[in-house]
MMTF fields as JSON, N, C-alpha, C and O atoms, coordinates in Angstrom:
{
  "mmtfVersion": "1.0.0",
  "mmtfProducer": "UNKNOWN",
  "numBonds": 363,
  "numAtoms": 364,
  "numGroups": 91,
  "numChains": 1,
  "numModels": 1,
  "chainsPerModel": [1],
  "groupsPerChain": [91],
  "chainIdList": ["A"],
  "bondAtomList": [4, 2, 8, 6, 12, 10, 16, 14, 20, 18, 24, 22, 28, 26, 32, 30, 36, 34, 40, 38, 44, 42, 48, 46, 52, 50, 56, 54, 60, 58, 64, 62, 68, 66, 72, 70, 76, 74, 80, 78, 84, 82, 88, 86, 92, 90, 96, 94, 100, 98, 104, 102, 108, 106, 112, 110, 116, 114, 120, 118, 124, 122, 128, 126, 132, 130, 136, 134, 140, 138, 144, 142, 148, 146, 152, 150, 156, 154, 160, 158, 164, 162, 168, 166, 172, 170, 176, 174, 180, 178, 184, 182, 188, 186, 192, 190, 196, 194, 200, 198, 204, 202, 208, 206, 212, 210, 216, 214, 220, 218, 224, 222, 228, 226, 232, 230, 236, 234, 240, 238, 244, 242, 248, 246, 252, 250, 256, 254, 260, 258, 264, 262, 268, 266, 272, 270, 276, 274, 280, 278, 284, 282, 288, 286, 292, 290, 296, 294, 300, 298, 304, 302, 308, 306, 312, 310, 316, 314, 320, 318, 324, 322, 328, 326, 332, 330, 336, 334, 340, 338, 344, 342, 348, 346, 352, 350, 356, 354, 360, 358],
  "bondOrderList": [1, 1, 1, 1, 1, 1, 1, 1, 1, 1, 1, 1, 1, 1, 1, 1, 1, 1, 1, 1, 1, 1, 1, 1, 1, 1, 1, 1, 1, 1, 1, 1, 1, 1, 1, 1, 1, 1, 1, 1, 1, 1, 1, 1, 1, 1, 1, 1, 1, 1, 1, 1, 1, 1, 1, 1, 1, 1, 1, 1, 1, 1, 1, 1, 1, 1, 1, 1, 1, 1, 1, 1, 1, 1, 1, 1, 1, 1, 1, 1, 1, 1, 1, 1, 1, 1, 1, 1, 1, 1],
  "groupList": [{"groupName": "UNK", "atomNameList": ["N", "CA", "C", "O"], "elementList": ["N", "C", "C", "O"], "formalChargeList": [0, 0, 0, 0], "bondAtomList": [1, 0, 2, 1, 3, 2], "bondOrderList": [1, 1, 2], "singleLetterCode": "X", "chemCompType": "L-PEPTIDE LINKING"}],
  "groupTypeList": [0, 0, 0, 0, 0, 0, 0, 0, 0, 0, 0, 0, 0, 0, 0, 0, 0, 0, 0, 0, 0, 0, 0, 0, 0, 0, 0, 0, 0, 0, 0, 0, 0, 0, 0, 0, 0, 0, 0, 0, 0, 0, 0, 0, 0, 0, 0, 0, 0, 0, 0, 0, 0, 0, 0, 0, 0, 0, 0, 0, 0, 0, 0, 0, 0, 0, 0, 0, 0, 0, 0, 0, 0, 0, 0, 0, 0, 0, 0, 0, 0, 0, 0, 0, 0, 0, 0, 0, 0, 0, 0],
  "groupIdList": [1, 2, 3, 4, 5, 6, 7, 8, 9, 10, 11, 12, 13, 14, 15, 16, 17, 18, 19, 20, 21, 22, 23, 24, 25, 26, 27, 28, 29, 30, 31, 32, 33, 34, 35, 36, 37, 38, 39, 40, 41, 42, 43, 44, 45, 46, 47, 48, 49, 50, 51, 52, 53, 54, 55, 56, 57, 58, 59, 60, 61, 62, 63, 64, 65, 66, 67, 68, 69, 70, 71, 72, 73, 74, 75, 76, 77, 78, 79, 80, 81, 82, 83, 84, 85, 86, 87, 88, 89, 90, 91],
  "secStructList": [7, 5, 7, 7, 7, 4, 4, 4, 7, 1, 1, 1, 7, 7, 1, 1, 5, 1, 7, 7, 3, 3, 3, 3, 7, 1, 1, 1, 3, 3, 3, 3, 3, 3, 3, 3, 7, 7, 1, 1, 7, 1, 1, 7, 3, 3, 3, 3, 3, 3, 3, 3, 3, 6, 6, 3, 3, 7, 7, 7, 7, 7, 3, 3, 3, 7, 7, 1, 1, 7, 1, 1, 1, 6, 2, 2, 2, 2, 2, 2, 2, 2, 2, 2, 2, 2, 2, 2, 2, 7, 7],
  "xCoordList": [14.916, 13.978, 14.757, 15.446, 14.634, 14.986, 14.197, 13.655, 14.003, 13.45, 14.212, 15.169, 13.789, 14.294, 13.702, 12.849, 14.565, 14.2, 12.971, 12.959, 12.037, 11.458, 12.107, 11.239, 13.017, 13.84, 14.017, 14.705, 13.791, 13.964, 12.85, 12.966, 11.692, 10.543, 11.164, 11.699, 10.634, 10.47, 9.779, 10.437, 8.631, 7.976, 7.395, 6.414, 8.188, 8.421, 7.315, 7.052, 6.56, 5.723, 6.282, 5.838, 7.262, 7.886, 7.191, 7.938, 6.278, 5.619, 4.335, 3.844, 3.875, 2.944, 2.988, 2.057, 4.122, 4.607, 4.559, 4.996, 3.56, 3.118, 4.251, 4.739, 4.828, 5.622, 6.612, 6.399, 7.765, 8.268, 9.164, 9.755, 9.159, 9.784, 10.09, 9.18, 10.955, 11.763, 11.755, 12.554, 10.78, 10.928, 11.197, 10.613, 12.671, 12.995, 12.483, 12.407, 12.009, 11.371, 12.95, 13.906, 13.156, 14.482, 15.05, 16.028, 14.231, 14.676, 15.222, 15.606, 15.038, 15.53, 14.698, 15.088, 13.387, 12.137, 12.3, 12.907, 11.944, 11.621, 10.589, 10.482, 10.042, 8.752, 8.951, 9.178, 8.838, 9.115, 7.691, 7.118, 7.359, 6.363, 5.952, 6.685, 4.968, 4.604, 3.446, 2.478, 3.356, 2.064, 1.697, 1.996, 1.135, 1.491, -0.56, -1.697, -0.047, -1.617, -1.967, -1.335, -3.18, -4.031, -3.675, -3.11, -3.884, -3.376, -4.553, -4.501, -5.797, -7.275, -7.747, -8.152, -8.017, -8.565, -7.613, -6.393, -8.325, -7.149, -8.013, -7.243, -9.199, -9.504, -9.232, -10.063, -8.333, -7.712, -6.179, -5.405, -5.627, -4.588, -3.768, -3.815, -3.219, -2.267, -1.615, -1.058, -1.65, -0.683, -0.043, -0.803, 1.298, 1.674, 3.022, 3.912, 2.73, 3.795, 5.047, 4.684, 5.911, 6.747, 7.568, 8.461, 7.307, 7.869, 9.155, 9.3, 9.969, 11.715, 12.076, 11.936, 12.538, 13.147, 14.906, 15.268, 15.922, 17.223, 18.193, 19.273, 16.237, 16.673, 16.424, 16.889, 15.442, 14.611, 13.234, 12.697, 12.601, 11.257, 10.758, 11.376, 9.599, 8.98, 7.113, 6.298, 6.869, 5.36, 5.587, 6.703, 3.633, 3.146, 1.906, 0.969, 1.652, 0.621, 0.093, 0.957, -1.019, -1.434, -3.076, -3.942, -3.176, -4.542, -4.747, -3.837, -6.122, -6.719, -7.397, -8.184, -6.706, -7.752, -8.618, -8.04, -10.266, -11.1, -11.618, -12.575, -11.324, -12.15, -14.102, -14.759, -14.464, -15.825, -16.438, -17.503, -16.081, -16.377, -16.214, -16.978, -15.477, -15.782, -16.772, -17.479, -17.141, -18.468, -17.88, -16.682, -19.036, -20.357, -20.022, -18.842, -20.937, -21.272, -21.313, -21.068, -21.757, -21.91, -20.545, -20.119, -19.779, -18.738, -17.9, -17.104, -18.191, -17.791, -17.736, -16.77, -19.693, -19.886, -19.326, -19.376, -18.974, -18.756, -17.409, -17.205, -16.501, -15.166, -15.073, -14.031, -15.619, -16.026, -16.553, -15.739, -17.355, -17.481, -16.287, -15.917, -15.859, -14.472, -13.889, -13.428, -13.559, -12.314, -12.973, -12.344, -14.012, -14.375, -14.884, -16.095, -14.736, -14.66, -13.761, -13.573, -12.749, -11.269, -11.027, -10.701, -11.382, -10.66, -11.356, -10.549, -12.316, -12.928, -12.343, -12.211, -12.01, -11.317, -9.994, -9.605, -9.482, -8.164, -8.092, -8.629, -7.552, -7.405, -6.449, -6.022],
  "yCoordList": [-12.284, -11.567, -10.941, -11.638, -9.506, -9.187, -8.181, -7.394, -8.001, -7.39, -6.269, -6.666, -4.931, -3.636, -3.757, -4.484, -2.675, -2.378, -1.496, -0.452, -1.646, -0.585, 0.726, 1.563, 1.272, 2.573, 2.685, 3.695, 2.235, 2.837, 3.44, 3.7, 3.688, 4.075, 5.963, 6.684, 6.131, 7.436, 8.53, 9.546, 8.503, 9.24, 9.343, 10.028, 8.515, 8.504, 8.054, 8.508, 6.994, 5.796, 4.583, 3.799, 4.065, 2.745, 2.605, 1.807, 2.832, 2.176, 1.369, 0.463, 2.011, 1.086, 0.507, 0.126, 0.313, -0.646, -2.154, -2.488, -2.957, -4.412, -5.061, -6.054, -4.877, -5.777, -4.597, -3.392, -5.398, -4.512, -5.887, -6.782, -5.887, -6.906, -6.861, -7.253, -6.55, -6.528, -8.188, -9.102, -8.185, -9.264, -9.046, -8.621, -9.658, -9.657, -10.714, -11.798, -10.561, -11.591, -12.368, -11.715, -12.926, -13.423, -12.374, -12.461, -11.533, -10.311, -9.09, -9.176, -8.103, -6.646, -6.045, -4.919, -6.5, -5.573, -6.127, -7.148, -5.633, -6.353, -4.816, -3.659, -5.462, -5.223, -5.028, -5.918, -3.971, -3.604, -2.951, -1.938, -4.31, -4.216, -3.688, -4.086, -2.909, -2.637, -2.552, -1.999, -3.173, -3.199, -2.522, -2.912, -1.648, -0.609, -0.432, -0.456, -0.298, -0.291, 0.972, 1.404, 1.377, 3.012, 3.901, 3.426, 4.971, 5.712, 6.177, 6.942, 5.853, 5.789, 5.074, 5.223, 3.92, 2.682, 1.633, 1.696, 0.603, -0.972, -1.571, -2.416, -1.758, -2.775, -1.925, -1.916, -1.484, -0.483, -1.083, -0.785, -2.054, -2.237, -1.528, -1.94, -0.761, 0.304, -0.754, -1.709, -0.645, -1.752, -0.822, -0.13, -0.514, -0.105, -1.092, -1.656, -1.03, -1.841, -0.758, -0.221, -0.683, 0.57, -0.488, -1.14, -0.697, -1.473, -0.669, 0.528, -1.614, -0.693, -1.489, -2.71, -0.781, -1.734, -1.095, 0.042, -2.427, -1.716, -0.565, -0.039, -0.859, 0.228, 1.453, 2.318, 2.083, 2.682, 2.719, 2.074, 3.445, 3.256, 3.511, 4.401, 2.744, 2.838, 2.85, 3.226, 2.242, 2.417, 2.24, 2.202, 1.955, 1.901, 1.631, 2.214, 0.784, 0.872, 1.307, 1.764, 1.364, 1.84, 1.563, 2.035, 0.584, 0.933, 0.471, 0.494, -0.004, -0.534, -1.378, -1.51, -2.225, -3.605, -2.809, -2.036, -3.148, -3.038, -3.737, -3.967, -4.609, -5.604, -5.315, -4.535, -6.376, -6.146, -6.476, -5.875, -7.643, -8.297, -7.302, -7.49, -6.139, -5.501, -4.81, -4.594, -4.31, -3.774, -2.31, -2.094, -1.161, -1.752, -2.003, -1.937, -2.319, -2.693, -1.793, -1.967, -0.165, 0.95, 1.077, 0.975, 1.368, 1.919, 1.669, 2.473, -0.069, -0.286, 0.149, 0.08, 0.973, 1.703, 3.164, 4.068, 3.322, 4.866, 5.194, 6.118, 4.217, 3.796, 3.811, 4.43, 3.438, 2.722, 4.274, 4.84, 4.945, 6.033, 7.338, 8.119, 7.19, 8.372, 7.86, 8.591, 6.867, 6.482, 6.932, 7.574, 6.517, 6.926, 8.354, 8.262, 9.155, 10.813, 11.287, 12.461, 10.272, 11.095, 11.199, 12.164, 9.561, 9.313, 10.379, 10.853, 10.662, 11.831, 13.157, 13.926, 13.468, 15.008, 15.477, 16.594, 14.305, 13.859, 14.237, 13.34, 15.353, 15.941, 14.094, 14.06],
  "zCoordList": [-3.546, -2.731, -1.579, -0.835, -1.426, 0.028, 0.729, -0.047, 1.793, 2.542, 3.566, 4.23, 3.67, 3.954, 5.415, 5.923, 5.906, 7.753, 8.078, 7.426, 8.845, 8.748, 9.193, 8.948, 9.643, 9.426, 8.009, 7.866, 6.978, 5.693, 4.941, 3.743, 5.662, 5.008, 5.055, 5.898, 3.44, 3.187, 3.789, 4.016, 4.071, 4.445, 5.964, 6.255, 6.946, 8.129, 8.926, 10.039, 8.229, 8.556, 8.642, 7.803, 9.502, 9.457, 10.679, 11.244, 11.473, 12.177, 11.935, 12.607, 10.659, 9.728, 8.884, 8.174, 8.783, 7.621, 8.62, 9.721, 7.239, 8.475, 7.328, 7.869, 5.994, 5.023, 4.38, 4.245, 4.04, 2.865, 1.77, 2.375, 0.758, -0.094, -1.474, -2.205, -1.927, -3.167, -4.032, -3.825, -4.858, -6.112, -7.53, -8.526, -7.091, -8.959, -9.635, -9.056, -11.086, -12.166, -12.795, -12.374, -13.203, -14.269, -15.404, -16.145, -15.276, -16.793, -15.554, -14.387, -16.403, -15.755, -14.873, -14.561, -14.204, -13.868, -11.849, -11.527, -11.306, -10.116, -9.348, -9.753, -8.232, -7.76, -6.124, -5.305, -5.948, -4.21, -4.077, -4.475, -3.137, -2.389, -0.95, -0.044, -0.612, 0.519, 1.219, 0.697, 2.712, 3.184, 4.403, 5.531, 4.164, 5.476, 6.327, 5.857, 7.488, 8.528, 7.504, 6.54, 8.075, 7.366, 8.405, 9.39, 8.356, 9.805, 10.26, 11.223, 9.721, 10.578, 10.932, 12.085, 10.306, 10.488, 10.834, 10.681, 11.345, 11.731, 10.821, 10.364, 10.155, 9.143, 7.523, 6.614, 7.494, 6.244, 6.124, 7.034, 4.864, 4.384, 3.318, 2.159, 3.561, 2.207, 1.334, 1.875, 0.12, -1.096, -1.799, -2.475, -1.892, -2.922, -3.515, -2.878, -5.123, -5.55, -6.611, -7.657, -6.275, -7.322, -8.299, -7.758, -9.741, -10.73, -11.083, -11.329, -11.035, -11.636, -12.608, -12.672, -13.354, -14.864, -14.759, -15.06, -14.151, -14.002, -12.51, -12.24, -11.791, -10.489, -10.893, -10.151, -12.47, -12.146, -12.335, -13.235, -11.534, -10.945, -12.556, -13.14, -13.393, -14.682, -14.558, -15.4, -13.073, -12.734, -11.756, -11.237, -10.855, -9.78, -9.303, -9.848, -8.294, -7.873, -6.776, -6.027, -6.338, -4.885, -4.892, -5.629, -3.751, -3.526, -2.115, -1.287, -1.824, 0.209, -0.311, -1.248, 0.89, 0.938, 2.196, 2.96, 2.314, 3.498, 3.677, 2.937, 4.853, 5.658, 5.845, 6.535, 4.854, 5.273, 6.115, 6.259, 7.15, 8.672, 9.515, 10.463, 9.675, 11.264, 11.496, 10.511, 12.593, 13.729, 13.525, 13.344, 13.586, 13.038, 11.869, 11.525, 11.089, 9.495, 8.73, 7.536, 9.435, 8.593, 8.139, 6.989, 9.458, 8.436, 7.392, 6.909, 6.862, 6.066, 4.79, 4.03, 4.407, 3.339, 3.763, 2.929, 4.615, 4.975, 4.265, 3.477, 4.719, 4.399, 3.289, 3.076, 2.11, 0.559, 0.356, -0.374, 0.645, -0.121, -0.039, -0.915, 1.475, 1.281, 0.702, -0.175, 0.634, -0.478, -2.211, -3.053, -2.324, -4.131, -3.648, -3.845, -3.319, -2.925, -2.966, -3.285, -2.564, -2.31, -4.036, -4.727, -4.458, -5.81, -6.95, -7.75, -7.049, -7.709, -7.469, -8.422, -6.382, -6.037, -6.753, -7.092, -6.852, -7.608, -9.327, -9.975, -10.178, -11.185, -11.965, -13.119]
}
């Protein structure tokens, strides 16, 4: 397992990056993980996982965790529908 600086973020968000962590399995594949704030919200968690087979990238994931406990309550569905709006706009 190792873990990167936040000066190494790509896209010049290493100030929201709350994790970063590289897990290799026992075979050829390992899993660099990342957990980055939202850049709107503070109850919005970014996940993305990039799968490499060998050091190169072969998949990916990405999605948000959203806290359903914060004030008000609306925006929790508000939050929940831009996100499945965004995901529909998407070809």
């Amino acid at each position: 397992m190792s873990s990167m600086d936040e000066g190494d973020s790509e896209d010049g968000s290493q100030d929201r990056i709350l994790c970063q962590q590289t897990l290799a399995d026992r075979g050829d594949y390992s899993f660099k993980i990342t957990l980055e704030r939202h850049y709107e919200y503070d109850s919005v968690v970014e996940i993305r996982v990039e799968i490499l087979h060998r050091d190169t990238e072969v998949g990916h994931l990405k999605g948000r965790v959203i806290d359903r406990s914060f004030k008000p309550r609306w925006q929790f569905h508000t939050l929940c529908d831009a996100e499945s709006e965004e995901l529909q706009e998407k070809p």
